[in-house]
ROVOKE-195385 format. One line per field, with one value per residue (C-alpha): residue number from 1; x, z, y. Coordinates in nm, 4 decimals. Layout:
pos [NUM / ...];
px [X / ...];
pz [Z / ...];
py [Y / ...];
This chain:
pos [1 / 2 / 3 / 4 / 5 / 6 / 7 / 8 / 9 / 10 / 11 / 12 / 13 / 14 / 15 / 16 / 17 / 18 / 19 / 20 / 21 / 22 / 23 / 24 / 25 / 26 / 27 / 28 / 29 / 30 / 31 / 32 / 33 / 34 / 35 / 36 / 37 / 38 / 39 / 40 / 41 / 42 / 43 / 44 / 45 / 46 / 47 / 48 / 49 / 50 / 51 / 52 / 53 / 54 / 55 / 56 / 57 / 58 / 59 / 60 / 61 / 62 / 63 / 64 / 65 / 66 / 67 / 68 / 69 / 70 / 71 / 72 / 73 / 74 / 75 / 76 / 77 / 78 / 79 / 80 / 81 / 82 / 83 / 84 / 85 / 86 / 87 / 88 / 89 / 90 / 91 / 92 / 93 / 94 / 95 / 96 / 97 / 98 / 99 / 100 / 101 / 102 / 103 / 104 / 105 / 106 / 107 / 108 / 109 / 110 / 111 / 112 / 113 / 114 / 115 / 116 / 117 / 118 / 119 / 120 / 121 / 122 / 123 / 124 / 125 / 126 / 127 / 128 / 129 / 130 / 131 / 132 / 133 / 134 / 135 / 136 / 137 / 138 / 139 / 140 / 141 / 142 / 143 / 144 / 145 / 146 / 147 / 148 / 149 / 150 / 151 / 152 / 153 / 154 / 155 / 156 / 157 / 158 / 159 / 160 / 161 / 162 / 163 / 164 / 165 / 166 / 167 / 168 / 169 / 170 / 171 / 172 / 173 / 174 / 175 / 176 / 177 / 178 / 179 / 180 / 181 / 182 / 183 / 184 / 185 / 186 / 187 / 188 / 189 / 190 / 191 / 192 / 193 / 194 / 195 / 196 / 197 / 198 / 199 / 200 / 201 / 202 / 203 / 204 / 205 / 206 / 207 / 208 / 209 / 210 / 211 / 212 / 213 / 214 / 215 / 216 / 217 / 218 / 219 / 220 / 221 / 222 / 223 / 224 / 225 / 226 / 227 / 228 / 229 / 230 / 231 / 232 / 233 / 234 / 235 / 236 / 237 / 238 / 239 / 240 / 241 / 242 / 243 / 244 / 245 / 246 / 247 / 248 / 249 / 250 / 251 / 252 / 253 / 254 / 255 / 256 / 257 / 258 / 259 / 260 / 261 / 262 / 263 / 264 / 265 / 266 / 267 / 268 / 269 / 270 / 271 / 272 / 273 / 274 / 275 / 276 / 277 / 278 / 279 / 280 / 281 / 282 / 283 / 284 / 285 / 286 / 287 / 288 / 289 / 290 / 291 / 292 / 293 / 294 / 295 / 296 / 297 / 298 / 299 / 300 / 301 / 302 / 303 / 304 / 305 / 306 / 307 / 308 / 309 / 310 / 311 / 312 / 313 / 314 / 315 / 316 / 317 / 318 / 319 / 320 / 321 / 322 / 323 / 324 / 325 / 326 / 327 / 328 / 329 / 330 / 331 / 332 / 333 / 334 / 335 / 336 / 337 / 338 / 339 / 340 / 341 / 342 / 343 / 344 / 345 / 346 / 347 / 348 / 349 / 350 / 351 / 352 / 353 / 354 / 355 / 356 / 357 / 358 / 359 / 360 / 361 / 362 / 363 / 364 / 365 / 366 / 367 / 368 / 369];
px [13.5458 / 13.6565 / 13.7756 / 13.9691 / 14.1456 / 14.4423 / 14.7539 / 14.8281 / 14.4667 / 14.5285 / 14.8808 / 14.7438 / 14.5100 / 14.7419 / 14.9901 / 14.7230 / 14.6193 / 14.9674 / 15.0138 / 14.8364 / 14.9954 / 15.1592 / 15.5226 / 15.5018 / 15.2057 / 15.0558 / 14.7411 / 14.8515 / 14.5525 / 14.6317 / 14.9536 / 14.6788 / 14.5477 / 14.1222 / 13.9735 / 13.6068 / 13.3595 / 13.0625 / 12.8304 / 12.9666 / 13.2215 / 13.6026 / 13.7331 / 14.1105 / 14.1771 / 14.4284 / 14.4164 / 14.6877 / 14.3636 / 14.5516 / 14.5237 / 14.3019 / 14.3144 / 14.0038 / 14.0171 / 13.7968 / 13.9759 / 13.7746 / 13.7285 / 13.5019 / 13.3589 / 13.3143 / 13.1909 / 13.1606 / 13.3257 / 13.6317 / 13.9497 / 14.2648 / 14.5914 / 14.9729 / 15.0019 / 15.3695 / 15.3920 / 15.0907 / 15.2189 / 15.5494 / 15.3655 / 15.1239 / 15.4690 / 15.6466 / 15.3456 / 15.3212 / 15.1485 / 14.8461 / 14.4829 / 14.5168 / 14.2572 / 14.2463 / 13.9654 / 13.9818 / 13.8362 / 13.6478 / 14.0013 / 14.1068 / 14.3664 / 14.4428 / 14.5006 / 14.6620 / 14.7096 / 14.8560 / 14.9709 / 15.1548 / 15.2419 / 15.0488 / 15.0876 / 14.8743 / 14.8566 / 14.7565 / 14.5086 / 14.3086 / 13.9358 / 13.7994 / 13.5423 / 13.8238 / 13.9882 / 13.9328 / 13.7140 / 13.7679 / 13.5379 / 13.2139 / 13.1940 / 12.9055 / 12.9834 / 12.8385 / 13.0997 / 13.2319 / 13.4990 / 13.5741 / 13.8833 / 14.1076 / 14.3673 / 14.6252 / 14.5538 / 14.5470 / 14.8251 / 15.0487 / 14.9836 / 15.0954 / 15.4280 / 15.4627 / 15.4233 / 15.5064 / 15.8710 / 15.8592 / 15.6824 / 15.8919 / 15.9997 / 15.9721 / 15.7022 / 15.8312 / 15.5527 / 15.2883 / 15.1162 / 15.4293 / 15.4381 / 15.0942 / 14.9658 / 14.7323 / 14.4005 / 14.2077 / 13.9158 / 13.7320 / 13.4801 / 13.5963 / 14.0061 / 14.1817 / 14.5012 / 14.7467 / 15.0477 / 15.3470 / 15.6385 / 15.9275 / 16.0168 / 16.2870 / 16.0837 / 15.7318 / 15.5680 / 15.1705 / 15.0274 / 14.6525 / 14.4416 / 14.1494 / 13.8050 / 13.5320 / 13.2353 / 13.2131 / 13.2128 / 13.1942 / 13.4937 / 13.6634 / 14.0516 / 14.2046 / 14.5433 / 14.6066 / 14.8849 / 15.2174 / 15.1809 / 14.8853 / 14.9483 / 15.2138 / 15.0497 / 14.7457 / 14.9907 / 15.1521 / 14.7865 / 14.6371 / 14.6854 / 14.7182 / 14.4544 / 14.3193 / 13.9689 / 13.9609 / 13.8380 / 13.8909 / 13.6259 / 13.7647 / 13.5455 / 13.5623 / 13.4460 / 13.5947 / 13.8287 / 13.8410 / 13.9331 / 13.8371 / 13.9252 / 13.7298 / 13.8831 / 13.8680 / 13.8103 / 13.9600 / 13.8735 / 14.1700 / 14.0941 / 14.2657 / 14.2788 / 14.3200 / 14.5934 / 14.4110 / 14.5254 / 14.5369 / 14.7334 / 15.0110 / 14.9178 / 15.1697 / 14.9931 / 15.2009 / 15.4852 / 15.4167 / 15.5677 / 15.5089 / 15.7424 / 16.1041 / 16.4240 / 16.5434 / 16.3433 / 16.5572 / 16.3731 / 16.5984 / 16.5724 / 16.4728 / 16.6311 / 16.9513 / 16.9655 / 16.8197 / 17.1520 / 17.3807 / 17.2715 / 17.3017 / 17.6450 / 17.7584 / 17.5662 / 17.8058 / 18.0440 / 17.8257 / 17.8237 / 17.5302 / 17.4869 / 17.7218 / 17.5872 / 17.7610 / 17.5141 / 17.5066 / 17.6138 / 17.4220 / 17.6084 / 17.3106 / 17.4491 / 17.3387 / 17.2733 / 17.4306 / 17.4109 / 17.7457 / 17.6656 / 17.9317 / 17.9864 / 18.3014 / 18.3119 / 18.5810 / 18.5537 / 18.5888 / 18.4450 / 18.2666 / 18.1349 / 17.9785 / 17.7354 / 17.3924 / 17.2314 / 16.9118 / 16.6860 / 16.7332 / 16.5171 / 16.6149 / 16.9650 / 17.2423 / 17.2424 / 17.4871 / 17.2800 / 17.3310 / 17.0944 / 17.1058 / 17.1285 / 16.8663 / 16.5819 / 16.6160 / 16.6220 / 16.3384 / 16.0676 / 16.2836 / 16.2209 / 15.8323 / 15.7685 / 15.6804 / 15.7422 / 16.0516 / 16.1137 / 16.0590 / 16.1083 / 16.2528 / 16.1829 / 16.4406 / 16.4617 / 16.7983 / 17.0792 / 16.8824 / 16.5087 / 16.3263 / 16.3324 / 16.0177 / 15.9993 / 15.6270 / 15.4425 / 15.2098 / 14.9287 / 15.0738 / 14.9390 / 15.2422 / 15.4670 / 15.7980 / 15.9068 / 16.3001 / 16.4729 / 16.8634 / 17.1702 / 17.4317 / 17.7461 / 18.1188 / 18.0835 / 18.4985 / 18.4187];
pz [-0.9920 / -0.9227 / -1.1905 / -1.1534 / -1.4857 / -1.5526 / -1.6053 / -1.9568 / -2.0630 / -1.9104 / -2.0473 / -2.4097 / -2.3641 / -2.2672 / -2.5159 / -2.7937 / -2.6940 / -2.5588 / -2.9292 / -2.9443 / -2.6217 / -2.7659 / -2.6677 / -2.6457 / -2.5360 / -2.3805 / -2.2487 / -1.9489 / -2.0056 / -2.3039 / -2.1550 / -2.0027 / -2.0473 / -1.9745 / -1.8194 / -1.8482 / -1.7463 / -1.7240 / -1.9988 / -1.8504 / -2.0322 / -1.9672 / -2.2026 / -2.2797 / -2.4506 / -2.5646 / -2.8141 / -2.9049 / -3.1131 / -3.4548 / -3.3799 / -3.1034 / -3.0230 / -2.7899 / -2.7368 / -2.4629 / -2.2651 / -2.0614 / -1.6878 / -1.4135 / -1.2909 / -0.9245 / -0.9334 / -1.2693 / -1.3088 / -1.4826 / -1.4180 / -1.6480 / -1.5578 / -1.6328 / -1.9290 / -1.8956 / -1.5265 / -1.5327 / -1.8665 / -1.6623 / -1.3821 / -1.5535 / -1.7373 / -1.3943 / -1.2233 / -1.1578 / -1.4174 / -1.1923 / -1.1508 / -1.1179 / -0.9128 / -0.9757 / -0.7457 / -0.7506 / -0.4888 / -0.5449 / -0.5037 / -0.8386 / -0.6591 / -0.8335 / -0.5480 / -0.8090 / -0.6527 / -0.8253 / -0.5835 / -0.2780 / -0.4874 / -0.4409 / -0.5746 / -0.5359 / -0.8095 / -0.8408 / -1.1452 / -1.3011 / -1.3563 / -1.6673 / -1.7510 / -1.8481 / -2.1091 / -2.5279 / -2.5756 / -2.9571 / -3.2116 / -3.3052 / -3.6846 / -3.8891 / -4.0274 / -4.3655 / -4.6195 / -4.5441 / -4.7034 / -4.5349 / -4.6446 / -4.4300 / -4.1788 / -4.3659 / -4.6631 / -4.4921 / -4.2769 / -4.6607 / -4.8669 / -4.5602 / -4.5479 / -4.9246 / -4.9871 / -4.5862 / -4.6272 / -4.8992 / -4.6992 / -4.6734 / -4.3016 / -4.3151 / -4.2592 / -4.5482 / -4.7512 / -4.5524 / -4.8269 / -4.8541 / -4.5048 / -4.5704 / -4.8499 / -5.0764 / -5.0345 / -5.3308 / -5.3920 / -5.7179 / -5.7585 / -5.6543 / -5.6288 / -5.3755 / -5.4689 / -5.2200 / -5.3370 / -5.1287 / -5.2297 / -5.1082 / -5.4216 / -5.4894 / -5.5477 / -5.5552 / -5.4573 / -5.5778 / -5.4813 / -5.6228 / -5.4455 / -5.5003 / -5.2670 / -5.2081 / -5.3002 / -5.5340 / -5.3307 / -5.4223 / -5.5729 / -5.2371 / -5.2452 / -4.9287 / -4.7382 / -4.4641 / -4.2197 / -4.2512 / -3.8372 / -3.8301 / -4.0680 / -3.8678 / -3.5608 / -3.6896 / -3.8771 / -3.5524 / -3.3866 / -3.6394 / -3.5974 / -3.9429 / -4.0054 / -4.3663 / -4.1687 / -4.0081 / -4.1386 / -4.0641 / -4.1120 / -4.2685 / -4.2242 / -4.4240 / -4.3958 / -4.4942 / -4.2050 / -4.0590 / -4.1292 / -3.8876 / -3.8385 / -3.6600 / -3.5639 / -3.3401 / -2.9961 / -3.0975 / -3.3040 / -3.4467 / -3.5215 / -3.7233 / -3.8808 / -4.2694 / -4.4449 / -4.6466 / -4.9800 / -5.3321 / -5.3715 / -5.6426 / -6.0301 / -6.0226 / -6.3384 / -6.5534 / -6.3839 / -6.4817 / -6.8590 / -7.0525 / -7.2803 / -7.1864 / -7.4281 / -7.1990 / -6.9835 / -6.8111 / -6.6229 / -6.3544 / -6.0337 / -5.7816 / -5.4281 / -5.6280 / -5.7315 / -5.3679 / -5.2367 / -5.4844 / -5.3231 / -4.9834 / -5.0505 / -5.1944 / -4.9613 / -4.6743 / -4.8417 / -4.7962 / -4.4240 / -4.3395 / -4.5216 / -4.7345 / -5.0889 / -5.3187 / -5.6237 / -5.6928 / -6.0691 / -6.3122 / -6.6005 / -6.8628 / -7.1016 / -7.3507 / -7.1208 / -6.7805 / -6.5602 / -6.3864 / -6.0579 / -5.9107 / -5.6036 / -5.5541 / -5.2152 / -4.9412 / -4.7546 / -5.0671 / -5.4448 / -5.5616 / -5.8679 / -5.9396 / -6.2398 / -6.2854 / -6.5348 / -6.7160 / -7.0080 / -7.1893 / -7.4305 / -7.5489 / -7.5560 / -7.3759 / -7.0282 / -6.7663 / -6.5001 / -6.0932 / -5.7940 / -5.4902 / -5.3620 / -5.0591 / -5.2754 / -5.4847 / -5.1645 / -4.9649 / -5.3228 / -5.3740 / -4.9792 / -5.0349 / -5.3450 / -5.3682 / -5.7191 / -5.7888 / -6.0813 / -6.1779 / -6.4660 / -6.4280 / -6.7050 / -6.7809 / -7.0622 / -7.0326 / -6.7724 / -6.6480 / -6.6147 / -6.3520 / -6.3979 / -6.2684 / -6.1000 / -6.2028 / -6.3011 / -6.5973 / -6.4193 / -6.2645 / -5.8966 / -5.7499 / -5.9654 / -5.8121 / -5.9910 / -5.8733 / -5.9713 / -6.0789 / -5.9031 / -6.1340 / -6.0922 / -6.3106 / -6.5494 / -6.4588 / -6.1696];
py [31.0689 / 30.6861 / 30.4983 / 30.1389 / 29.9888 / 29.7589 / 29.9333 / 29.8293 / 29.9596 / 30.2772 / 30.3054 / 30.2216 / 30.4897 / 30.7723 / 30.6775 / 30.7799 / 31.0779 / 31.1615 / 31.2472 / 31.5820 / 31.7245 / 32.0028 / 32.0279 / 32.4243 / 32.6167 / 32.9381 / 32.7389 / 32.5691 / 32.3696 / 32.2162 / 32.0300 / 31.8104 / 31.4850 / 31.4709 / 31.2016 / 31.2100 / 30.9372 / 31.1880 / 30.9733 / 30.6595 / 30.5700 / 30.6209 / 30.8548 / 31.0128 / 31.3665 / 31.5400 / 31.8599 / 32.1019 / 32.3129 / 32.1160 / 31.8022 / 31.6712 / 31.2683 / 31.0848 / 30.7097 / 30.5046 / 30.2704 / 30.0162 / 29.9752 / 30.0417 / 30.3335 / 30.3882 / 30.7730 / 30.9813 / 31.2951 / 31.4444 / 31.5755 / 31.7202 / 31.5815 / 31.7119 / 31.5208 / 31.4499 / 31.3909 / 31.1255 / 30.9362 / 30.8885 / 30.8112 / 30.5233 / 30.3736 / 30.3126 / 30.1302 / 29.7860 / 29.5907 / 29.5397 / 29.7384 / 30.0972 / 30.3455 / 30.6761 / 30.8642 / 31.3017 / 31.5336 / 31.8960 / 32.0511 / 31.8744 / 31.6145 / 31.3102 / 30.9926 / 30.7259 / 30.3845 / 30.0445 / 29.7770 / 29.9253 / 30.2758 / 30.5751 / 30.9204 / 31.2269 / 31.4835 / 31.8026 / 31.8231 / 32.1073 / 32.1260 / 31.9043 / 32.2032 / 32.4179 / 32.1628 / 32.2518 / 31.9525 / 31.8037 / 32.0491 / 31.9213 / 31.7860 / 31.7328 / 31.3512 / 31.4242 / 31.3498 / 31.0255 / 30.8039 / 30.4446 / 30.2387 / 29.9436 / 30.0370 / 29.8342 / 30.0659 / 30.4038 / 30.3049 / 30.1479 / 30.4845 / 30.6700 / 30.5116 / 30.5131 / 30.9181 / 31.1004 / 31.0806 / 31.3291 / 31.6057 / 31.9154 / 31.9819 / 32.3339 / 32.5920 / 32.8220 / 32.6637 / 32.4938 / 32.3507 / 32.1148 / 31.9901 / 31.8440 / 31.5397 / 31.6179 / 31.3692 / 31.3544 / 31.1444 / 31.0758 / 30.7998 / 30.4646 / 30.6666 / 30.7997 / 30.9566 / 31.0698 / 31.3073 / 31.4628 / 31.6810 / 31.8924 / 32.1058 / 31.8032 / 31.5220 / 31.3938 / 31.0988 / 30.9881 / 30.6751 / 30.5749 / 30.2755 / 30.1683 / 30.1863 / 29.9508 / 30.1992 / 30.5438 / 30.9060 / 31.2659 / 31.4195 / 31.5357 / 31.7219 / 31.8408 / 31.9004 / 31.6839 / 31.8276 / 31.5371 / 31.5640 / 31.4376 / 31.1461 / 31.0509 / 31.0328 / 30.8341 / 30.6274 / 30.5433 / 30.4411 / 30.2767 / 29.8773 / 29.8513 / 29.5263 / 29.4513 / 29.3771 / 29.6600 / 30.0158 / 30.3299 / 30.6173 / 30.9211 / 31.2377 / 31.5806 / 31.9474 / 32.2730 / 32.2510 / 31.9491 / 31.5629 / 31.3547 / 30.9320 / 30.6964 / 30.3720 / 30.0951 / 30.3159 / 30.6356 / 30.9825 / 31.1563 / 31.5619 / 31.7871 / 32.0994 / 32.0740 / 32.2963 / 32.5656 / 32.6995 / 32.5477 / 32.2373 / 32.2904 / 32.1618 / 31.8807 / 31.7626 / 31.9615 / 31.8132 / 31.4640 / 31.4141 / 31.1215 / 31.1425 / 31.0113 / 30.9556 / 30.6594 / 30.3657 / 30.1101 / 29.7870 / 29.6960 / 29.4607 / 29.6752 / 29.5036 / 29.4762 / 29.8471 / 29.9003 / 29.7390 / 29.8848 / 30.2423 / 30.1689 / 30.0483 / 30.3521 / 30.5375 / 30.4302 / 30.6947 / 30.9663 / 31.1336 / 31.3093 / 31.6590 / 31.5954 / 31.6586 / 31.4068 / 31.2629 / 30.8911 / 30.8276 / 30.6565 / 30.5891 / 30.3961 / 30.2357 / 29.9416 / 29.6708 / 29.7602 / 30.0480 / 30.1739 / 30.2895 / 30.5556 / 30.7786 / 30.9594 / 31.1667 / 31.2621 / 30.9308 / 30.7512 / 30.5888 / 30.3083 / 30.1981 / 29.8942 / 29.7523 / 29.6271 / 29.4913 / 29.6717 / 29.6615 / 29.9937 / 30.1443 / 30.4525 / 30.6786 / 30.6291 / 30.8777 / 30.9984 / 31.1468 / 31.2078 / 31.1896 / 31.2437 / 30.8773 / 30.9395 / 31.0103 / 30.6973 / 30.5070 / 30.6483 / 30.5813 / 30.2205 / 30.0752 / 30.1248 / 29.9743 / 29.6475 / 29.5157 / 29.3084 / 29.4792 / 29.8339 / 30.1119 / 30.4316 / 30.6635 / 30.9414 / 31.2220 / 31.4062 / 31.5130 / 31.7862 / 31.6627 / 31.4821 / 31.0968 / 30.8976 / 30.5217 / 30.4283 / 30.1122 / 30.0963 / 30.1297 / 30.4690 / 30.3388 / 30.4685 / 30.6961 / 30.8658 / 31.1852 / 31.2776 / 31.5941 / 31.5323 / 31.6635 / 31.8948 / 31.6692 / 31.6968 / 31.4258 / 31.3979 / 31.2579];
């Protein structure tokens, strides 16, 4: 094989698929990056058998073939080349002769043959929305993916599809976050779990343009996205989703309307008193038409006040101040409503038409405080 590309193509490439090089693995293989330009065009994988990323980058080929290549060693061998053309030509004994400028290196590689190529999918059910929207709902709901693998239902978001709706939920067994948009065209009812690492990474690739769409592809198993130059694998998270229906009250003994960058701000502030792991609640003490805002931990307090629209009781109630934050920086609306029923209860930040709604469990604090 004989391939010649510009270096910033090539490095474009590899950081994609770099993204499904596992970081541990039994299969020596699998630490690889493929090249293959066997049907003529030049094509990048990488597949950890969860996630498995191809993209096509352009240049010429010289002589077809294809080779797998240490994915770590080449990546940090593409990132320290010139910014010129790059050649990269392989023998039968699987050596890589890289060459950019007056630089040369010669790798040892592995036969291409041997590499997991991504699984074949029948492209039957098939749902098609912008990058800028995938790439929005993403950032709205993945920060409230459990990290752990005690329940792996919650380290995935639930994609659910109905009609012209595609709902998208995550939660970590403190919180939950559900965001709604709307499609261009009506589908089958579709509902599967879609692992948080694999948002992330296709997050990360997707350029993020309201003109430009992404495919999104389902089976039993699979999810596959097509965009621009690049397929995106991965393994769906089996098991029923939890009923977070019966989670989501309507009823509520307090609603306050309140400016959402100032309430933003007021958090953060009080936030500075608050090292990391340390578990003290942000106060909200609601009262007639101001909100006191109070944190009390071993660095030191704050209180400050905001003014609200109440409707409702009066309400002393802590949180901890991290969860308000992460649902308050992605939403969009000046103002918002958060909709509370009693000390103990979950409050929720949601509009009227419910396209996003935020459910938060409270913190038990010492109203002394």
């Amino acid at each position: 094989m004989k391939i010649i590309c510009s270096k910033s193509e090539l490095l474009r490439g590899v950081n994609t698929v770099l993204k499904a090089v596992p970081a541990k693995t039994t299969m020596p293989i699998l630490e690889c990056i493929l090249i293959d330009t066997t049907n003529g065009e030049i094509k990048l994988t990488a597949n950890d058998m969860e996630l498995g990323i191809e993209t096509k980058i352009k240049g010429d080929i010289l002589d077809k073939g294809k080779i797998a290549l240490d994915a770590k060693l080449f990546s940090e061998i593409v990132r320290k080349l010139p910014d010129n053309e790059v050649s990269i030509q392989t023998d039968d004994a699987f050596r890589a002769l890289i060459k950019c400028e007056k630089a040369k290196f010669n790798i040892a590689g592995k036969s291409g043959d041997d590499f997991s190529y991504l699984p074949e999918i029948e492209k039957n059910q098939m749902v098609v929305l912008s990058q800028f929207s995938l790439k929005e709902i993403i950032r709205q709901t993945i920060f409230s993916i459990a990290d752990n693998e005690n329940n792996r239902l919650m380290t995935g978001e639930l994609f659910e599809i109905n009609g012209n709706e595609m709902k998208v939920v995550s939660l970590d067994g403190h919180r939950i976050s559900i965001r709604k948009i709307e499609l261009k065209k009506e589908y089958n009812h579709i509902k599967v779990v879609v692992p948080g690492k694999t948002l992330n990474e296709v997050s990360k690739i997707l350029s993020g343009g309201i003109d430009d769409d992404v495919c999104m592809f389902f089976t039993g198993r699979h999810i596959v996205f097509e965009f621009d130059d690049t397929i995106v694998v991965s393994r769906l998270i089996e098991g029923e989703y939890f009923r977070i229906e019966q989670m989501l009250s309507s009823d509520y003994e307090t609603k306050i309307s309140i400016n959402k960058k100032e309430l933003q701000s007021c958090i953060e502030r009080a936030s500075l008193l608050v090292k990391e792991g340390d578990k003290k609640p942000i106060i909200m003490n609601i009262m007639e038409d101001s909100m006191e805002l109070k944190i009390n931990s071993f660095i030191g307090s704050m209180n400050e006040d905001i003014d609200i629209i109440k409707t409702g009781r009066d309400l002393m109630i802590g949180f901890n101040p991290k969860f308000i934050l992460d649902a308050l920086r992605v939403i969009d609306d000046e103002n918002i409503d958060i909709y509370m029923i009693n000390p103990k209860a979950p409050c929720f930040i949601r509009d009227e038409e419910q396209k996003y709604i935020y459910l938060i469990l409270p913190v038990n604090f010492n109203p002394g405080v």
